[in-house]
C-alpha positions as CSV (number, residue, x, y, z in Angstrom):
1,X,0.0,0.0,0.0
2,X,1.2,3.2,-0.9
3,X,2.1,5.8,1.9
4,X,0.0,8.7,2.0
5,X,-0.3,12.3,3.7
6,X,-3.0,14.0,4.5
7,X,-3.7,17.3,2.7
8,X,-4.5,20.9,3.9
9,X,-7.3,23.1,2.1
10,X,-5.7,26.4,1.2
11,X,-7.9,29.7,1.0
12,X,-6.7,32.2,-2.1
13,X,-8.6,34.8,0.6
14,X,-6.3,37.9,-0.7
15,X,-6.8,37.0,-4.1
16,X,-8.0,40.3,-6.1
17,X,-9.9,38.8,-8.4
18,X,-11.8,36.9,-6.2
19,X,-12.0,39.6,-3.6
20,X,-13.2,42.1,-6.4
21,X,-15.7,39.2,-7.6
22,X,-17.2,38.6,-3.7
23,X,-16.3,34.9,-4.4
24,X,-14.4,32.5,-1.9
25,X,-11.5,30.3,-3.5
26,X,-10.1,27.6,-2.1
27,X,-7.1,25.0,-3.1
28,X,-6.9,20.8,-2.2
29,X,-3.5,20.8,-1.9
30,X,-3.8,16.9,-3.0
31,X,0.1,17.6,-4.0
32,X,1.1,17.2,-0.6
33,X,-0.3,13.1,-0.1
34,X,2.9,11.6,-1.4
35,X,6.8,12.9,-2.1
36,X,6.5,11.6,-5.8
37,X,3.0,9.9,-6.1
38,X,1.3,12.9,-5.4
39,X,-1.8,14.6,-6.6
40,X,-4.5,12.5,-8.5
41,X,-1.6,10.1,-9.2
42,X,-1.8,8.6,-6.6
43,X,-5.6,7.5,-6.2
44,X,-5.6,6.8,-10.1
45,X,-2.7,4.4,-9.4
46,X,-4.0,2.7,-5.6
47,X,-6.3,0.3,-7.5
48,X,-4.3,-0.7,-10.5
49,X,-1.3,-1.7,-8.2
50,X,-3.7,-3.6,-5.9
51,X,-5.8,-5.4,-8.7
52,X,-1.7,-6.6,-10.0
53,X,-1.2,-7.6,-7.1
54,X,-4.3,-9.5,-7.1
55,X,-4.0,-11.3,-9.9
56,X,-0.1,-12.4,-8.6
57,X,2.0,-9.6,-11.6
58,X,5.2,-8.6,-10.7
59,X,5.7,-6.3,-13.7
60,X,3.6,-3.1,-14.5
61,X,3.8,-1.8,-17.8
62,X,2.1,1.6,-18.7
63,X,2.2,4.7,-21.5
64,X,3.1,8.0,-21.2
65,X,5.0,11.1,-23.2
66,X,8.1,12.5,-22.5
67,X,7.2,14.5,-19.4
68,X,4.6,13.1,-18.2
69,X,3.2,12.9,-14.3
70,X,2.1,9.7,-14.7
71,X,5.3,8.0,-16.2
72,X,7.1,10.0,-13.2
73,X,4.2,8.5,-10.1
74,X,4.1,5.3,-11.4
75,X,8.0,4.4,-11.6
76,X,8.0,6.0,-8.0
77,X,5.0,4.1,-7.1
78,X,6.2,0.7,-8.8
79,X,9.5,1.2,-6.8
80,X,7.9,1.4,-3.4
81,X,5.5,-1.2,-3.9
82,X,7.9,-3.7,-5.1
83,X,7.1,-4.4,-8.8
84,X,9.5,-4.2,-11.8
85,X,8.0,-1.2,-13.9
86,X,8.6,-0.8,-17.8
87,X,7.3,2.3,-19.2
88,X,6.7,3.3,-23.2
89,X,7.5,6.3,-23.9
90,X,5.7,8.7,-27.0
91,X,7.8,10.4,-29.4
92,X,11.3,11.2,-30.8
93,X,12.0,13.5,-27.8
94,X,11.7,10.3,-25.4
95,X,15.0,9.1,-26.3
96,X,16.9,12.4,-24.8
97,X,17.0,12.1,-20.9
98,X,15.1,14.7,-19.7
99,X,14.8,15.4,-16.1
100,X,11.1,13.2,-16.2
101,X,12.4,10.1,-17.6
102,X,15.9,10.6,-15.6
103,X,13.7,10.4,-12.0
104,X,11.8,7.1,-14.1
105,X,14.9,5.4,-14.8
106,X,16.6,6.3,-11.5
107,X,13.5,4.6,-9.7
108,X,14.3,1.8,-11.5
109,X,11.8,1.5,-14.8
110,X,12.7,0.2,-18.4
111,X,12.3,2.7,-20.8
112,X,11.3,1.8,-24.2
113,X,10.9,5.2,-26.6
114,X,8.5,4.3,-29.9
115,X,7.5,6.5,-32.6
116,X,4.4,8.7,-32.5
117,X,3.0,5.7,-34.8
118,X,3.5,2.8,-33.0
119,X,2.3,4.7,-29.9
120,X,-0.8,5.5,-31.3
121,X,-1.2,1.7,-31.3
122,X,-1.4,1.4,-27.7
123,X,-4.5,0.3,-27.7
124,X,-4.0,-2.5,-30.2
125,X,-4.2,-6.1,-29.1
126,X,-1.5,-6.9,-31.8
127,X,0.9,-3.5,-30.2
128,X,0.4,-5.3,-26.8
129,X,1.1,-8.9,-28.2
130,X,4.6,-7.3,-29.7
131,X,4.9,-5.7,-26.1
132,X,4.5,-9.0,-24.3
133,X,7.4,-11.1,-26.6
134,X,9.3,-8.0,-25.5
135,X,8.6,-8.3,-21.8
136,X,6.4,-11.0,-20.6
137,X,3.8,-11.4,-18.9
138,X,3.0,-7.8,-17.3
139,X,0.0,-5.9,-15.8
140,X,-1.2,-3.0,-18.2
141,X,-1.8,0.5,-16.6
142,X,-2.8,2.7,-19.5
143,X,-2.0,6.3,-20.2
144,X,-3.1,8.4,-17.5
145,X,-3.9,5.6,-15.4
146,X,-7.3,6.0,-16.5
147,X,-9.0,3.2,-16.6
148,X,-12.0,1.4,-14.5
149,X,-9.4,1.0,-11.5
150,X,-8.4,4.7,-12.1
151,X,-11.9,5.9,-12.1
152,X,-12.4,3.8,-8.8
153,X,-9.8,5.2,-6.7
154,X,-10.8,9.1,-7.8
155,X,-14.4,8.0,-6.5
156,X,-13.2,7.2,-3.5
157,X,-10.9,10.4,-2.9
158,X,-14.4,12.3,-3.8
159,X,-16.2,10.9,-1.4
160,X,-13.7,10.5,1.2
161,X,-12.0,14.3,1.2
162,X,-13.6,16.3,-1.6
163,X,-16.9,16.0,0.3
164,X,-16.0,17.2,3.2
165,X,-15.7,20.8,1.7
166,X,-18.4,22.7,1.6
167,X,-18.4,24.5,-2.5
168,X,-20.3,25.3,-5.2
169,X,-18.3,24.8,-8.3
170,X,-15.5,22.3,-8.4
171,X,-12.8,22.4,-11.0
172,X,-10.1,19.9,-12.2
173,X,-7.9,20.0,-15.2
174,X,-8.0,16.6,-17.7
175,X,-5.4,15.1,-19.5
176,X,-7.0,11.5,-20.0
177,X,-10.3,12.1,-18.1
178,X,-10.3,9.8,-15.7
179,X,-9.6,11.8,-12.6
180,X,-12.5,13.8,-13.8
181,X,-15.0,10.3,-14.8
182,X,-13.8,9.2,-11.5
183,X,-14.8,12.4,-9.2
184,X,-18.1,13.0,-11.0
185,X,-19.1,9.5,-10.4
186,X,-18.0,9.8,-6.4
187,X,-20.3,12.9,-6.3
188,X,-23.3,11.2,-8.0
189,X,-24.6,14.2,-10.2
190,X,-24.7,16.7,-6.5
191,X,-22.2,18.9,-7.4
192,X,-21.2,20.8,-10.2
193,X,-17.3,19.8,-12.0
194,X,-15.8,21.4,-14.6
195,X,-12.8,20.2,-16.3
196,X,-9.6,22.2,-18.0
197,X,-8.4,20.0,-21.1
198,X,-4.5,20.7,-21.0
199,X,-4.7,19.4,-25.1
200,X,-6.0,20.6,-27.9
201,X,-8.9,19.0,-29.0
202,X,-10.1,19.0,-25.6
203,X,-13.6,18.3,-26.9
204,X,-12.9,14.9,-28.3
205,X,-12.2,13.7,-24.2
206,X,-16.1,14.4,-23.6
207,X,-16.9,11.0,-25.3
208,X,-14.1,9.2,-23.0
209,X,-15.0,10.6,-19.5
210,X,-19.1,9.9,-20.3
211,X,-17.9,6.2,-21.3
212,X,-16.1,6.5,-18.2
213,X,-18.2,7.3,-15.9
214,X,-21.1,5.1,-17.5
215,X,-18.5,1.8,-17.2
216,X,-17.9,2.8,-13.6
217,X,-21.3,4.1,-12.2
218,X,-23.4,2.5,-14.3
219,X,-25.0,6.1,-16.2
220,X,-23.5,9.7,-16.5
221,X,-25.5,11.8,-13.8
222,X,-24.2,14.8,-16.7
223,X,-23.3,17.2,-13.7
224,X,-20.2,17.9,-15.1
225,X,-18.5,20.2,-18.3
226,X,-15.3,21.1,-20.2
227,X,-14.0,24.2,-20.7
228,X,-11.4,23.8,-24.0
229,X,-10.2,27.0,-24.7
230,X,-8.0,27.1,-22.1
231,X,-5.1,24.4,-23.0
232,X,-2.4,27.4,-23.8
233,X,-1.3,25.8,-27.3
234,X,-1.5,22.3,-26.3
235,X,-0.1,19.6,-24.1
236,X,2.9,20.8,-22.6
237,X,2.7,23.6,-24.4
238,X,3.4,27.7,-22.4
239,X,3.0,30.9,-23.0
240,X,4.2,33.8,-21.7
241,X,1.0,34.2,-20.0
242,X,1.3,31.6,-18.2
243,X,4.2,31.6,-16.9
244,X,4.1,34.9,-15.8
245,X,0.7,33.8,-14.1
246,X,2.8,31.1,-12.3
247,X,4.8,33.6,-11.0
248,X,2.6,35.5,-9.8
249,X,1.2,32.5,-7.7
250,X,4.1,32.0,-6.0
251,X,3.2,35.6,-3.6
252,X,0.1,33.9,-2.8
253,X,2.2,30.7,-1.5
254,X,0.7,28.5,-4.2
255,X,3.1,26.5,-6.5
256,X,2.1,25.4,-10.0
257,X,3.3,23.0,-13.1
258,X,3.5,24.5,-16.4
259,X,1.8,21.1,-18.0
260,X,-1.3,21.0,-15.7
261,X,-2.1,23.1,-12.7
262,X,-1.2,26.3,-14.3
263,X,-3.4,26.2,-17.0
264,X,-6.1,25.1,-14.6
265,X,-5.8,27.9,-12.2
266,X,-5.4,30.6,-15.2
267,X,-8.5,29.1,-16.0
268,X,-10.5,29.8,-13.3
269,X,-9.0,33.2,-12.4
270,X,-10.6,34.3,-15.8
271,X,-13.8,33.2,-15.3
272,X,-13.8,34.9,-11.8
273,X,-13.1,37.7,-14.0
274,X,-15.9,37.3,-16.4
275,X,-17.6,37.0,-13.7
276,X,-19.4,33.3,-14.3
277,X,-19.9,32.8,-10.2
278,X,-23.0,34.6,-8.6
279,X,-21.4,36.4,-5.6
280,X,-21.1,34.7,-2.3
281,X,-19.7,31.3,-4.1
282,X,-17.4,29.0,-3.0
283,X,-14.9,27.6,-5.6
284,X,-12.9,24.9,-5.1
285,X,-9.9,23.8,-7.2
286,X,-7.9,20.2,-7.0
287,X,-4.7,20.9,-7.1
288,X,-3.8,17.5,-9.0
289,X,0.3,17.2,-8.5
290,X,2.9,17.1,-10.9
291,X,5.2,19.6,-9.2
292,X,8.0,18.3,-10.9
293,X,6.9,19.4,-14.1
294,X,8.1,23.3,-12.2
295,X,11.8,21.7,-11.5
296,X,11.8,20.4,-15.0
297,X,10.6,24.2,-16.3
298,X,14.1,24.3,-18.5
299,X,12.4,20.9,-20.5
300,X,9.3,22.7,-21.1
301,X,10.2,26.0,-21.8
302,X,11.4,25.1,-25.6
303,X,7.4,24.3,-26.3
304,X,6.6,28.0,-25.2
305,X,4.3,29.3,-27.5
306,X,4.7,33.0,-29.2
């Protein structure tokens, strides 16, 4: 079992845009439950590495880009549960050691770098046949850890800590859509979630998370949205924007990724500003991780966009 921290609500109280709005804004810090399995990571991930356990696996194999959070948990998360962890990674840029897949091999995982083609083949049975002569016999996480043990262990962090917050609006940002199918479900159609796409395109993930959702929960309660336009270029992608909003975060003792939580909170700071809250409501934002996408900032910063 995975060790994990309890984590703090933090109140953006001096905030002007909220302030100037008459709306309260509030922060799970959910990057504080683990060192390196942090965020949404880590509850996407409880499930998967107890089902291969479970079924008697002592290899985990899972998907992910270059700088990605979930290559980064899981290799942490492999290592201190005791499997052998072999992650493919997307892309020509995957086979120059940045400081992501560094930390992944340091905590032990096989890298294997394929082409943008083959990796769009992830999902092929005849991919994971080639995969399996490669490796063996292996448990399959897939991208994002989203999958019906993903979606499980985000129910259970909303209705074990999410819950016990009192909001009105709830907002997440979505790379796979998981984390999202999985907190929607845990609410049952009470609250309202929005999610922040991080990729472009972010409109094509609405068929995933209702599928999602459905496989878990058995229907889509519908009490949730995406809001695309805020993905800052794409996946991985900054602007100047950004990263000056990321500084300016840091005075309010709030630190951000450039890949995920950035965009997210940029996202939600405008629509304070276009005023989209009635007065007197409480937002709250899951912070989802990734911090380490902030000390890798010198990666990123070559995908900044104009």
């Amino acid at each position: 079992m995975l060790l994990y921290h309890s984590t703090p609500v933090q109140e953006l109280s001096d905030h002007p845009a909220a302030l100037k709005a008459g709306v309260r804004l509030l922060v799970q810090r959910e990057d504080l439950n683990h060192p390196f399995v942090s965020g949404n990571k880590w509850w996407k991930l409880k499930y998967n590495l107890i089902e291969a356990s479970r079924q008697n696996f002592n290899t985990i194999l899972t998907f992910g880009g270059a700088y990605s959070n979930h290559i980064y948990a899981t290799a942490a998360a492999t290592r201190e549960s005791g499997f052998k962890c072999i992650g493919v990674i997307r892309g020509e840029e995957s086979r120059q050691m940045n400081a992501t897949l560094a930390f992944a091999r340091e905590q032990g995982m096989e890298l294997y770098p394929v082409s943008r083609a083959d990796y769009r083949q992830k999902e092929d049975p005849v991919f994971i046949n080639k995969l399996h002569q490669l490796f063996g016999e292996f448990y399959l996480i897939p991208e994002g850890g989203s999958n019906i043990q993903g979606v499980k262990g985000c129910s259970e962090f909303a209705l074990e800590h999410l819950s016990k917050v009192t909001f009105d609006h709830l907002f997440l940002p979505v790379g796979t859509g998981g984390t999202l199918a999985g907190i929607v479900a845990g609410f049952k159609g009470n609250k309202m979630i929005t999610g922040i796409p991080v990729v472009k395109g972010g409109k094509g993930l609405a068929h995933d998370v209702s599928r999602m959702i459905t496989d878990f929960y058995g229907s889509d309660p519908g009490n949730w949205r995406l809001l695309t336009e805020y993905h800052q270029g794409g996946y991985a992608k900054v602007t100047d924007e950004l990263l000056s909003f990321i500084d300016q975060m840091k005075r309010f003792g709030l630190p951000l990724d450039h890949v995920y939580t950035g965009k997210l909170l940029l996202a939600v700071i405008r629509e304070i500003e276009m005023r989209s809250f009635s007065q007197g409501a409480t937002i709250l934002v899951v912070h989802t991780g990734g911090l380490q996408g902030a000390i890798a900032s010198p990666d990123v910063l070559p995908n900044r966009i104009p």
